[in-house]
N, CA, C and O atoms as CSV, one atom per row, in Angstrom:
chain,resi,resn,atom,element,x,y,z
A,1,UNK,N,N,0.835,-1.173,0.000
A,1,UNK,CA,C,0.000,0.000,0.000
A,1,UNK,C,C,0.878,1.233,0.000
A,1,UNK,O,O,1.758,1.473,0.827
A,2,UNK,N,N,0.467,2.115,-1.212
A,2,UNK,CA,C,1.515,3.349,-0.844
A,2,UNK,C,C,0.563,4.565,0.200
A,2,UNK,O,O,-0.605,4.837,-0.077
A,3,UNK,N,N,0.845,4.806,0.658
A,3,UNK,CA,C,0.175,6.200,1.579
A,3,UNK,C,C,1.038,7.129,1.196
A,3,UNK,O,O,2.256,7.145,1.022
A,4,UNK,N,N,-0.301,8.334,1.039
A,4,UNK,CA,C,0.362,9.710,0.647
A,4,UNK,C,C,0.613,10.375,2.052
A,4,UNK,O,O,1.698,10.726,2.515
A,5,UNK,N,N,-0.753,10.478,2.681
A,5,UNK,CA,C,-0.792,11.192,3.826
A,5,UNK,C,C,-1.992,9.994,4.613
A,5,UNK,O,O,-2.417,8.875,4.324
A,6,UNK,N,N,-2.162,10.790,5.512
A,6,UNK,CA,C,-3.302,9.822,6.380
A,6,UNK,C,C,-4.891,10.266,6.150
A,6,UNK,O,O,-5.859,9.986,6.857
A,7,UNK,N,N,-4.825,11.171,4.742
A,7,UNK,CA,C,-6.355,11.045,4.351
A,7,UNK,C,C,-6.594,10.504,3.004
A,7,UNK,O,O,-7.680,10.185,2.521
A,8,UNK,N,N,-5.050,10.423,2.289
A,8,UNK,CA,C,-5.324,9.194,1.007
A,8,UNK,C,C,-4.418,8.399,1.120
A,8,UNK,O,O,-3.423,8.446,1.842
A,9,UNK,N,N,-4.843,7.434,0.197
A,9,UNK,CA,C,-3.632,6.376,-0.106
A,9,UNK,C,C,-3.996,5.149,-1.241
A,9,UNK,O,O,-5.147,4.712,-1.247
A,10,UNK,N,N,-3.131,4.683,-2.064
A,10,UNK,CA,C,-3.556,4.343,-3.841
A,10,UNK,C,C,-2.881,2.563,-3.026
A,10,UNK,O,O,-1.930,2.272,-2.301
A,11,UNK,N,N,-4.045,1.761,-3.692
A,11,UNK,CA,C,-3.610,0.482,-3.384
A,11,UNK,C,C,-4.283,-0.060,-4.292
A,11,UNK,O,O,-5.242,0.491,-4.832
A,12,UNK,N,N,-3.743,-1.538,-4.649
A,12,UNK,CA,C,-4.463,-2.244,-5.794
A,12,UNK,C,C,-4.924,-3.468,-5.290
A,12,UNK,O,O,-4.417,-4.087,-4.354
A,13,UNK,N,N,-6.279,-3.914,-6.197
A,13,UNK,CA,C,-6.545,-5.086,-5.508
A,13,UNK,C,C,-7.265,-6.159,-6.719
A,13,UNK,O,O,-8.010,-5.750,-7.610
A,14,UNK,N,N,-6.905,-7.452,-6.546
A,14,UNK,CA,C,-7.016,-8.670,-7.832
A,14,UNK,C,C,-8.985,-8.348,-7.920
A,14,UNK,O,O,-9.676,-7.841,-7.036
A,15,UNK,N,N,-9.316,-8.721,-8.925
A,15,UNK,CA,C,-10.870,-9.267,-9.124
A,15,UNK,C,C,-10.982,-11.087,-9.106
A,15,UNK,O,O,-10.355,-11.947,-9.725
A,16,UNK,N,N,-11.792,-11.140,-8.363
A,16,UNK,CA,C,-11.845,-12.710,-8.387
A,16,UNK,C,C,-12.538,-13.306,-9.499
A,16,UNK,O,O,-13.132,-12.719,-10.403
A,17,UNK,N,N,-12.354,-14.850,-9.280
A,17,UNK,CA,C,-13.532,-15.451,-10.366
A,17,UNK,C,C,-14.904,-14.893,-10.200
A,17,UNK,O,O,-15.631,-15.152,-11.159
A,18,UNK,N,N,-15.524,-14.118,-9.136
A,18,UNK,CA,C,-16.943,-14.112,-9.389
A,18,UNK,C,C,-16.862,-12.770,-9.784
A,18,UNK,O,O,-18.010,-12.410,-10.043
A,19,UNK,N,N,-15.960,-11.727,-9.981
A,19,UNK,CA,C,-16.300,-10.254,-10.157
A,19,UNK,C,C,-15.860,-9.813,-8.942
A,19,UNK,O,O,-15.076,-8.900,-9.202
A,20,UNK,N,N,-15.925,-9.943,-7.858
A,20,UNK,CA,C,-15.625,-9.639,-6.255
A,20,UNK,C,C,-14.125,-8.872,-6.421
A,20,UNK,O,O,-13.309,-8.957,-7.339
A,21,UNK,N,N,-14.087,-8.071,-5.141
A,21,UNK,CA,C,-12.438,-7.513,-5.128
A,21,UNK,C,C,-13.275,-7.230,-3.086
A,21,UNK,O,O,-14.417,-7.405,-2.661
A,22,UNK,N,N,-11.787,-6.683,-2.299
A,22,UNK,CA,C,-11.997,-6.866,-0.945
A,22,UNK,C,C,-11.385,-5.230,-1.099
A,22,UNK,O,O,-10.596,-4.643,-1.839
A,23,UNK,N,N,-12.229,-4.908,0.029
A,23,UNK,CA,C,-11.754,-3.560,0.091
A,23,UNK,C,C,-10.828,-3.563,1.135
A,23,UNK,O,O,-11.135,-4.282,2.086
A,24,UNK,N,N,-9.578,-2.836,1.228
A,24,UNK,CA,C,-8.747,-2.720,1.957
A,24,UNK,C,C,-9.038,-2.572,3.506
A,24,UNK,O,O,-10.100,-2.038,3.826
A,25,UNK,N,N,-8.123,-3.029,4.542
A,25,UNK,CA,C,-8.878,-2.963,5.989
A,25,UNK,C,C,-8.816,-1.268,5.877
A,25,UNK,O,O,-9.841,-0.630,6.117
A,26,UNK,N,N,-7.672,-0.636,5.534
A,26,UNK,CA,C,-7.186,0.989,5.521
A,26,UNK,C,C,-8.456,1.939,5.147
A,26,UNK,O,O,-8.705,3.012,5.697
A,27,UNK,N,N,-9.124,1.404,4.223
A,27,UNK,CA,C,-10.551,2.050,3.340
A,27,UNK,C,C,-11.426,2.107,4.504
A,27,UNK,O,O,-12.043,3.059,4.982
A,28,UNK,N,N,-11.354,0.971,4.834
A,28,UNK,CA,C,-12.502,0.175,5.687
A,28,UNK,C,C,-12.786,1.251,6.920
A,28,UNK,O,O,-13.891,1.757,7.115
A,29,UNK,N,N,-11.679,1.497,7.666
A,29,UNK,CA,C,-11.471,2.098,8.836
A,29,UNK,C,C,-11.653,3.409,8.565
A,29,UNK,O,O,-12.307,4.131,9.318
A,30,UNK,N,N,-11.143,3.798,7.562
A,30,UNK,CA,C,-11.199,5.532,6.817
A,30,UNK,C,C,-12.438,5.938,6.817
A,30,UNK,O,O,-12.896,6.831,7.531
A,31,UNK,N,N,-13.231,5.056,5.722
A,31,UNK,CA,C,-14.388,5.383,5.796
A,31,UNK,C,C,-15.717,4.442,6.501
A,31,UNK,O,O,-16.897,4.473,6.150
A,32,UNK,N,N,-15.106,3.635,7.574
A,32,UNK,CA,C,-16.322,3.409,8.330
A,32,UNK,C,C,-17.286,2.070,7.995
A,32,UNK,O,O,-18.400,1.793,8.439
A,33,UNK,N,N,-16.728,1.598,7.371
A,33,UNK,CA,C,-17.227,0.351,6.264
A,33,UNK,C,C,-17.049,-0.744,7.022
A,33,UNK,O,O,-16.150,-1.506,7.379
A,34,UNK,N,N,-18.623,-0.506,7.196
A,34,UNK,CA,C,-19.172,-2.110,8.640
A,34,UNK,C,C,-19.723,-3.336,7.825
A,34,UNK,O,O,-20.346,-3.279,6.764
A,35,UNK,N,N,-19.462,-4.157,8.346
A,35,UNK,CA,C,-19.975,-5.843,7.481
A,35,UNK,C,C,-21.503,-5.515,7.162
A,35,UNK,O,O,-22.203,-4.710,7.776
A,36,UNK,N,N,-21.744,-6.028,6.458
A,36,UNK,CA,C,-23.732,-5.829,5.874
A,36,UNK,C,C,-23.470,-4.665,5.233
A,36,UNK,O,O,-23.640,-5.020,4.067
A,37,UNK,N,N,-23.074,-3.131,5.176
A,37,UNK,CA,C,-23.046,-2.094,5.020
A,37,UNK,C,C,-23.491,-2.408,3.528
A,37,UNK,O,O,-23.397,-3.506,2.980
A,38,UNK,N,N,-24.132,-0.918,2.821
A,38,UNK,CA,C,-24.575,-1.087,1.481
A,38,UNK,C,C,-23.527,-0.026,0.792
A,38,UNK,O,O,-23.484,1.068,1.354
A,39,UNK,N,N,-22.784,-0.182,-0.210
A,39,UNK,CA,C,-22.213,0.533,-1.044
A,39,UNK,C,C,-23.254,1.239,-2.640
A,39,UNK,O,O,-24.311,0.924,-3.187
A,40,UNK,N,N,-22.633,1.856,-2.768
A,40,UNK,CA,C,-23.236,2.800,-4.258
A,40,UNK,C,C,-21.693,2.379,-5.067
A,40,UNK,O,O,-20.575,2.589,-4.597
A,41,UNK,N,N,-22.064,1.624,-6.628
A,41,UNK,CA,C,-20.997,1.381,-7.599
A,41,UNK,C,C,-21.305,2.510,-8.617
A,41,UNK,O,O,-22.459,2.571,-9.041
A,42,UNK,N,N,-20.412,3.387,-9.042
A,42,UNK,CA,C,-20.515,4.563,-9.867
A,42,UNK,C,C,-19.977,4.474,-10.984
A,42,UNK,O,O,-18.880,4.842,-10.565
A,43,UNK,N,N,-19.803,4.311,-12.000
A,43,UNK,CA,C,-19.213,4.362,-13.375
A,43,UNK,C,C,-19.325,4.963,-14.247
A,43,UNK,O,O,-20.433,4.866,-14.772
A,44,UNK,N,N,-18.346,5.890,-14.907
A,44,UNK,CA,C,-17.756,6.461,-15.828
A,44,UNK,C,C,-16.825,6.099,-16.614
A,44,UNK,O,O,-15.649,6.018,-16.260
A,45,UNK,N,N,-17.447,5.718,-18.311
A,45,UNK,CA,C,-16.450,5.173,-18.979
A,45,UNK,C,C,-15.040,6.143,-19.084
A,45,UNK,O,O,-13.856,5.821,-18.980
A,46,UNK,N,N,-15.521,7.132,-19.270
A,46,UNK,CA,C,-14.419,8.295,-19.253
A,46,UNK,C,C,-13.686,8.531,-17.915
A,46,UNK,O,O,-12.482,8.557,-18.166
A,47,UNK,N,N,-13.898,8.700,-16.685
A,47,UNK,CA,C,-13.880,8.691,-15.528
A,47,UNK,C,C,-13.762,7.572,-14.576
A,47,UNK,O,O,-13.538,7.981,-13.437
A,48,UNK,N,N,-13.845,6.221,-14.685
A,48,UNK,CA,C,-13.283,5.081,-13.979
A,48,UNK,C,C,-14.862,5.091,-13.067
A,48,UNK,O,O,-15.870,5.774,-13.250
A,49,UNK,N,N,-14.522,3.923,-11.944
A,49,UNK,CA,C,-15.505,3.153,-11.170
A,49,UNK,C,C,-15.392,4.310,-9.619
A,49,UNK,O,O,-14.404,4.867,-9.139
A,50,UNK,N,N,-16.296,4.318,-9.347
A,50,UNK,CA,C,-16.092,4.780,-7.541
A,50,UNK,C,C,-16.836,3.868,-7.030
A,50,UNK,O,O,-17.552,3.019,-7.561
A,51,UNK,N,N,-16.464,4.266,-5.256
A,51,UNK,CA,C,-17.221,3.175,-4.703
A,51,UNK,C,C,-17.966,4.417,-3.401
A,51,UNK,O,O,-17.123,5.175,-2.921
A,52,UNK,N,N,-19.298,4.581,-2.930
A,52,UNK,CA,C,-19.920,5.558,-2.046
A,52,UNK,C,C,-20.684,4.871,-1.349
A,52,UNK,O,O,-21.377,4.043,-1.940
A,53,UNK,N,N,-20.818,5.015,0.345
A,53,UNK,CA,C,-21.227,4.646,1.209
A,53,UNK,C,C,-22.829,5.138,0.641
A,53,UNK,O,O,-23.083,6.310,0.361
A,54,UNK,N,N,-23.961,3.863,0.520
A,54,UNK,CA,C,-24.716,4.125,0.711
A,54,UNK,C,C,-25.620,5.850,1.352
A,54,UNK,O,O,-26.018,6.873,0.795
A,55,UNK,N,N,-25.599,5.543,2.188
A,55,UNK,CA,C,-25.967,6.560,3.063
A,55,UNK,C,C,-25.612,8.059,2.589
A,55,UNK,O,O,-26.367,9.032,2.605
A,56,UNK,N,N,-24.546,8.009,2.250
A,56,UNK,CA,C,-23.311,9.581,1.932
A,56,UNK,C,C,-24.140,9.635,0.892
A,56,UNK,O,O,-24.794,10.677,0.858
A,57,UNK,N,N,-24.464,8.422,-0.487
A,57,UNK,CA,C,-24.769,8.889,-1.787
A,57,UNK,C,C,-26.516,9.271,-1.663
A,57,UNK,O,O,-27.011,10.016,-2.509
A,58,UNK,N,N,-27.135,8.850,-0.846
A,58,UNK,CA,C,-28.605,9.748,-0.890
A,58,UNK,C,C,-28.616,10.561,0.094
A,58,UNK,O,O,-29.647,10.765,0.735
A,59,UNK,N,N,-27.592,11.087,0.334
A,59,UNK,CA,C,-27.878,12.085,1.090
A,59,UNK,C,C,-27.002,13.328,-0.049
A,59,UNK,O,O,-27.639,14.374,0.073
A,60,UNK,N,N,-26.314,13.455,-0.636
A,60,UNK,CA,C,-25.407,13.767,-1.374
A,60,UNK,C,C,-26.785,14.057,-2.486
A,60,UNK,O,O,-26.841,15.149,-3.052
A,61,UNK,N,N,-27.831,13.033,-2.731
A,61,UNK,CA,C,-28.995,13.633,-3.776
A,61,UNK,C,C,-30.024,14.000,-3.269
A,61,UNK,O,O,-31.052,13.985,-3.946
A,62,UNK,N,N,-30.038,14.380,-2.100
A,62,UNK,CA,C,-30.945,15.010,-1.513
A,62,UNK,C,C,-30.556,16.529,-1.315
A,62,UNK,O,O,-31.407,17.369,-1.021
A,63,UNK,N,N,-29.437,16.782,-1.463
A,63,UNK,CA,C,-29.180,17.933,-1.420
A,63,UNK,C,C,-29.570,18.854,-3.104
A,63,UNK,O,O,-29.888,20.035,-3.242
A,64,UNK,N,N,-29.453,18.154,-3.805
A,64,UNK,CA,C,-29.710,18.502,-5.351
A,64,UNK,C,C,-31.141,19.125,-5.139
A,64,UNK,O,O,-31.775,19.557,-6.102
């Protein structure tokens, strides 16, 4: 894992046979990411994949 500082840091991770990848424990703890938890998958062909805590992303369109 490289760390820039202690609010980012760029790490890579394999895709399995089913599509699956594990999110880092570092992510995990950063942003709060409890077992069951629901994620938001975002995609931009131009712009790459994100990944948003449930919660953050309707609240994030509720502000719109």
């Amino acid at each position: 894992m490289e760390k820039n500082n202690k609010d980012r840091f760029i790490v890579s991770v394999k895709v399995g046979p089913k599509g699956q990848i594990t999110i880092p424990s570092e992510a995990r703890k950063m942003f709060d990411i409890k077992e069951g938890e629901t994620l938001m998958v975002m995609g931009d062909k131009k712009r790459g994949i994100a990944l948003l805590k449930a919660d953050m992303f309707y609240s994030l369109m509720e502000d719109r």
